[in-house]
C-alpha positions in Angstrom: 92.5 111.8 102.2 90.4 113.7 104.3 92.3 118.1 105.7 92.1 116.0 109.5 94.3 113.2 107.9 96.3 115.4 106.2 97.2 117.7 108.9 98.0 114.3 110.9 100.6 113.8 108.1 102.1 117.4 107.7 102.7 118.0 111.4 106.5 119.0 112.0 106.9 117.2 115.2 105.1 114.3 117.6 106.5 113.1 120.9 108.0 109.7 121.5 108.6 108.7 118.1 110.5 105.4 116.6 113.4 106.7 114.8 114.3 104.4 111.5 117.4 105.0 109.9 118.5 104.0 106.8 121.2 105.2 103.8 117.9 106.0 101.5 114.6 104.2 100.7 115.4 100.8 101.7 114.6 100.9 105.4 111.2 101.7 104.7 110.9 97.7 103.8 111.2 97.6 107.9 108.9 100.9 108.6 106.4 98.9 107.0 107.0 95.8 109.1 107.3 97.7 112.7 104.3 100.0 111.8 102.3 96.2 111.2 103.5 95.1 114.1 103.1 98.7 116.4 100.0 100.4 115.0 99.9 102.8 117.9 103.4 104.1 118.2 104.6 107.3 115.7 107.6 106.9 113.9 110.2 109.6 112.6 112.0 108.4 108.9 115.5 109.5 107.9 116.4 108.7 104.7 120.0 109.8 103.8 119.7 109.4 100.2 121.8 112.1 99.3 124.8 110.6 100.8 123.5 106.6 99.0 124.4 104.2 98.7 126.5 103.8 101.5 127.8 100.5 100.4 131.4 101.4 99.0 131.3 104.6 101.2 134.8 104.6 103.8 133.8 103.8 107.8 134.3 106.9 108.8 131.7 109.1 106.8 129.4 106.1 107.5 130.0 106.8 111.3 129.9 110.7 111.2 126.7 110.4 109.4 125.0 108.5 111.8 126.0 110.4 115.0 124.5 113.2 112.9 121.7 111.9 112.3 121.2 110.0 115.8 121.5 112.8 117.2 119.0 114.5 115.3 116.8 111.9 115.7 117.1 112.4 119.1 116.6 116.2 119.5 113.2 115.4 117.9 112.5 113.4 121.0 112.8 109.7 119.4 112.4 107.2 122.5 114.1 104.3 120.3 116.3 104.7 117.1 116.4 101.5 114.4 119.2 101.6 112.3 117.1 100.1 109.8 120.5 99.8 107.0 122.7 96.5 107.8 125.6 99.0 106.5 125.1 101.1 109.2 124.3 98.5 111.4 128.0 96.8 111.4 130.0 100.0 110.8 128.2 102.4 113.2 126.1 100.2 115.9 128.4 100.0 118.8 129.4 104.2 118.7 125.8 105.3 118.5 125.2 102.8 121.7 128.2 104.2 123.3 126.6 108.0 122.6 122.9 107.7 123.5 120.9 105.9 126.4 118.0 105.5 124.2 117.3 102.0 123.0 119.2 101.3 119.5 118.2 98.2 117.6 120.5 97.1 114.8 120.2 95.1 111.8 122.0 91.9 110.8 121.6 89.4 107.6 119.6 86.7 109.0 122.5 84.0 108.4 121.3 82.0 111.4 117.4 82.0 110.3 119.1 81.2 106.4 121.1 77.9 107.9 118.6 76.4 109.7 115.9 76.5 107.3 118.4 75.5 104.4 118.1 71.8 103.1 120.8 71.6 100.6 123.1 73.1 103.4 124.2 76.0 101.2 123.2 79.5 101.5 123.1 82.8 99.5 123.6 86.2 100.7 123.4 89.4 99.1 124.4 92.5 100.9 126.6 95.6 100.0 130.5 95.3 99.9 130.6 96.9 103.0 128.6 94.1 105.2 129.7 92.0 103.3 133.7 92.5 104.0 132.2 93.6 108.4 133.5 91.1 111.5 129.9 91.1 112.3 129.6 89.3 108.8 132.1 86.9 109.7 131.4 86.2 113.0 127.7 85.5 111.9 129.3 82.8 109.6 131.4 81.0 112.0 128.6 81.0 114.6 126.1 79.5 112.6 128.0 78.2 109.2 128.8 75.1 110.7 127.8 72.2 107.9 126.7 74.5 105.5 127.9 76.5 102.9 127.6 80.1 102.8 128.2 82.2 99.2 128.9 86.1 100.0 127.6 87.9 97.2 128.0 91.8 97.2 126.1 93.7 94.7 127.2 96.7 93.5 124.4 98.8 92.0 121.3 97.3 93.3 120.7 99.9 95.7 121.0 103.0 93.1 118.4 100.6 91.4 116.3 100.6 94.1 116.5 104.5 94.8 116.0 105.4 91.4 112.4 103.1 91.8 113.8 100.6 89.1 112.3 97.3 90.5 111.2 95.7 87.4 113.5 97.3 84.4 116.0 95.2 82.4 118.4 97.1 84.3 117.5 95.6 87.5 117.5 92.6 86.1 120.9 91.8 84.5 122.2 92.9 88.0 120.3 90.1 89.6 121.0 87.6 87.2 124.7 88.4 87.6 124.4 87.8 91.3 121.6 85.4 91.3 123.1 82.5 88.7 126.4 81.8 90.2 124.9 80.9 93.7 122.3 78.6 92.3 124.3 77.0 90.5 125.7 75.8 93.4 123.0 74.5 94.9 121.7 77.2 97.2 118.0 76.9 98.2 118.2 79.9 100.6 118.8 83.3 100.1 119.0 86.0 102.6 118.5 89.4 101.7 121.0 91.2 103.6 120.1 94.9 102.6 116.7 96.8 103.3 116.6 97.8 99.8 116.9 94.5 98.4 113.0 93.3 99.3 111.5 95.7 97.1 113.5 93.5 94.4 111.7 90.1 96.1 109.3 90.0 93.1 112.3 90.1 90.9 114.5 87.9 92.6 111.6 84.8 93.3 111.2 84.7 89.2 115.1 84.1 89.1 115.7 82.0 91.6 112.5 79.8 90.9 109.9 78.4 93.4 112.3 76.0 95.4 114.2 78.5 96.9 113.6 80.5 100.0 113.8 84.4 100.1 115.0 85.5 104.0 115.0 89.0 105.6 114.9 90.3 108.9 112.4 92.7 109.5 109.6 90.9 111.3 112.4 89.8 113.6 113.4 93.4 114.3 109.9 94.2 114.9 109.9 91.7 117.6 112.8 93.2 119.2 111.7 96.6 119.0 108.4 95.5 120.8 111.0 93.7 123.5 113.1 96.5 123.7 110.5 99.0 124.1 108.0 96.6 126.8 106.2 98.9 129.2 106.7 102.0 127.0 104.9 101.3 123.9 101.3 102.9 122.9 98.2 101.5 123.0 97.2 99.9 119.5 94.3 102.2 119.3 96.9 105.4 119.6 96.4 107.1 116.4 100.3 106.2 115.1 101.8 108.8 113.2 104.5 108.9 110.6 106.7 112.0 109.3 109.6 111.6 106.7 113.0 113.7 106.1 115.8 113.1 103.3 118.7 114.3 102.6 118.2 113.7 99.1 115.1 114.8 96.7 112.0 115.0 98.7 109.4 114.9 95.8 111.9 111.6 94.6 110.6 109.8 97.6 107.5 111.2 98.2 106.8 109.4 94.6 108.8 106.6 96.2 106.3 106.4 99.2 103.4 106.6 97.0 104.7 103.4 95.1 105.6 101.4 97.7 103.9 102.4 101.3 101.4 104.9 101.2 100.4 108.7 100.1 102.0 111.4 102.1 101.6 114.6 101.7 104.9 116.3 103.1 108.3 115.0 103.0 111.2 117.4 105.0 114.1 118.4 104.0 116.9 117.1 106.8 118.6 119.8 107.9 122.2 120.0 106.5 124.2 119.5 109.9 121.3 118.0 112.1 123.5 118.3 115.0 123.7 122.1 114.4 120.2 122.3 113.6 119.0 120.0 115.9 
C-alpha cells in the first residue's frame, strides 16, 4: 500500500459517510456488498464487539446501545445509518427512526425471497434467539409462509465463532451440523441466513447442506435500498470512496479480522466509551 493510500485509510473523519452498524464483525458481510454496489460513497463501521453477541442480550441494552451509537454515528456526519445486525434491526429499528431524520435502513431474514424460490415448500432459517423469538419474525412468516413450511432455528454460539475468526474449525462445525441436520431432514431446500455473521460460515454451511439446497441472504437487497433511499444524494462512482472502522471490542482482533475477510487496513479506532458523551 502506497503513504497516499494509507493516509486515505488513517484519516479520523470524512463528510457524508454510510454508517453500518452491526453487534461485531458480521455486518461487514454487507459493507462488502454496499461498497460493490456504491464505489464512490465513504462509509463509517461500528462494530460493537465488546458488547457481542447481542443475540441473548435483554431489549433494552440492545436499544440503549444503538441510540449510542446512532448517535455517534451521526455526530460524525453519517448521511444514512444501516443497521447492518437483524438483532438490532427488530429490537431497535423503529426508536432510532423515531430519533433521527437521517435515512435508516434495516435488516430482515429474507423469508419472502426464501419462499418463493423454495421447491419443496419448506424453508430453513438460522438467526439468533433474539430474531428469532421478534414480531417482525412472525409477521414475516404469516405474510409470506403461506403453503410452505418454515423451521426457526436459533443458533447459540455461532456468532462468538465467527468473532473469534473460527470459520473452518471443528468447532464451527459441530454447531452447524447441530442446526443444519434437523432441517434437512425435513426436506428443506432453502436456507436463509438470517444473521450478518452467518455468510462468512457459507463455505461451511454449502458442504453440509449439499449442492441442492439454496443459501439466502439479504445484502444485495439492502444495497439496493440504500441506493433508493439515498437517490439524488449519492457520489459519483469515480469519488474516491473511503472507509474507517471503530469497535468497541479489540481493535488489532478485527483489524486481523479485516485482513482475512475484506481488505488491509491500517488503523482501526477505538469507539469512544459513551459515544453520546464523546460525540
Amino acid at each position: 500500500m502506497t503513504a497516499q493510500a494509507a493516509l486515505l485509510f488513517t484519516a479520523p473523519e470524512f463528510s457524508g459517510p454510510i454508517g453500518v452498524y452491526d453487534s461485531g464483525v458480521g455486518g461487514l458481510s454487507v459493507l462488502k456488498a454496499l461498497r460493490d454496489a456504491l464505489p464512490g460513497e465513504s462509509f463509517l463501521y461500528v462494530a460493537d464487539s465488546g458488547h457481542a453477541p447481542y443475540g441473548d442480550r435483554d431489549e433494552e441494552f440492545i436499544e440503549s446501545r444503538a441510540i449510542e451509537i446512532a448517535s455517534f454515528m451521526v455526530s460524525r456526519g453519517a448521511k444514512a445509518i444501516v443497521l447492518a445486525c437483524n438483532t438490532v434491526s427488530v429490537v431497535a429499528s423503529a426508536k432510532l427512526r423515531s430519533l433521527h431524520s437521517s435515512p435508516i435502513v434495516a435488516m430482515e431474514p429474507a423469508i419472502k425471497p426464501a419462499a418463493s424460490h423454495s421447491r419443496s415448500k419448506t424453508v430453513l432459517v438460522l438467526a439468533t434467539a433474539k430474531t428469532i423469538a421478534s414480531p417482525s419474525v412472525e409477521n414475516l412468516c404469516r405474510m409470506f409462509g403461506e403453503g410452505v413450511r418454515i423451521i426457526l432455528q436459533p443458533c447459540p454460539g455461532l456468532v462468538e465463532q465467527v468473532e473469534n475468526g473460527k470459520f473452518e474449525e471443528d468447532s464451527t462445525g459441530i454447531l452447524l451440523e447441530k442446526y443444519l441436520r434437523p432441517g434437512l431432514a425435513e426436506g428443506a431446500d432453502t436456507i436463509v441466513l438470517g444473521c450478518t455473521h452467518y455468510p462468512f460460515l457459507s463455505a461451511q454451511i454449502a458442504r453440509i447442506a449439499g449442492p441442492g439446497v439454496t443459501l439466502i441472504e439479504p445484502s444485495a437487497a439492502i444495497a439496493r435500498q440504500l441506493s433508493r433511499v439515498l437517490e439524488g444524494k449519492m457520489e459519483p462512482d469515480d469519488s474516491k470512496g473511503n472507509a474507517i472502522f471503530y469497535t468497541s471490542g479489540s481493535a488489532p482482533n478485527m483489524r486481523e479480522f479485516l485482513e482475512k475477510t475484506l481488505a488491509p487496513y491500517p488503523e482501526v479506532h477505538l469507539l469512544p466509551a459513551s459515544p453520546i458523551l464523546l460525540g
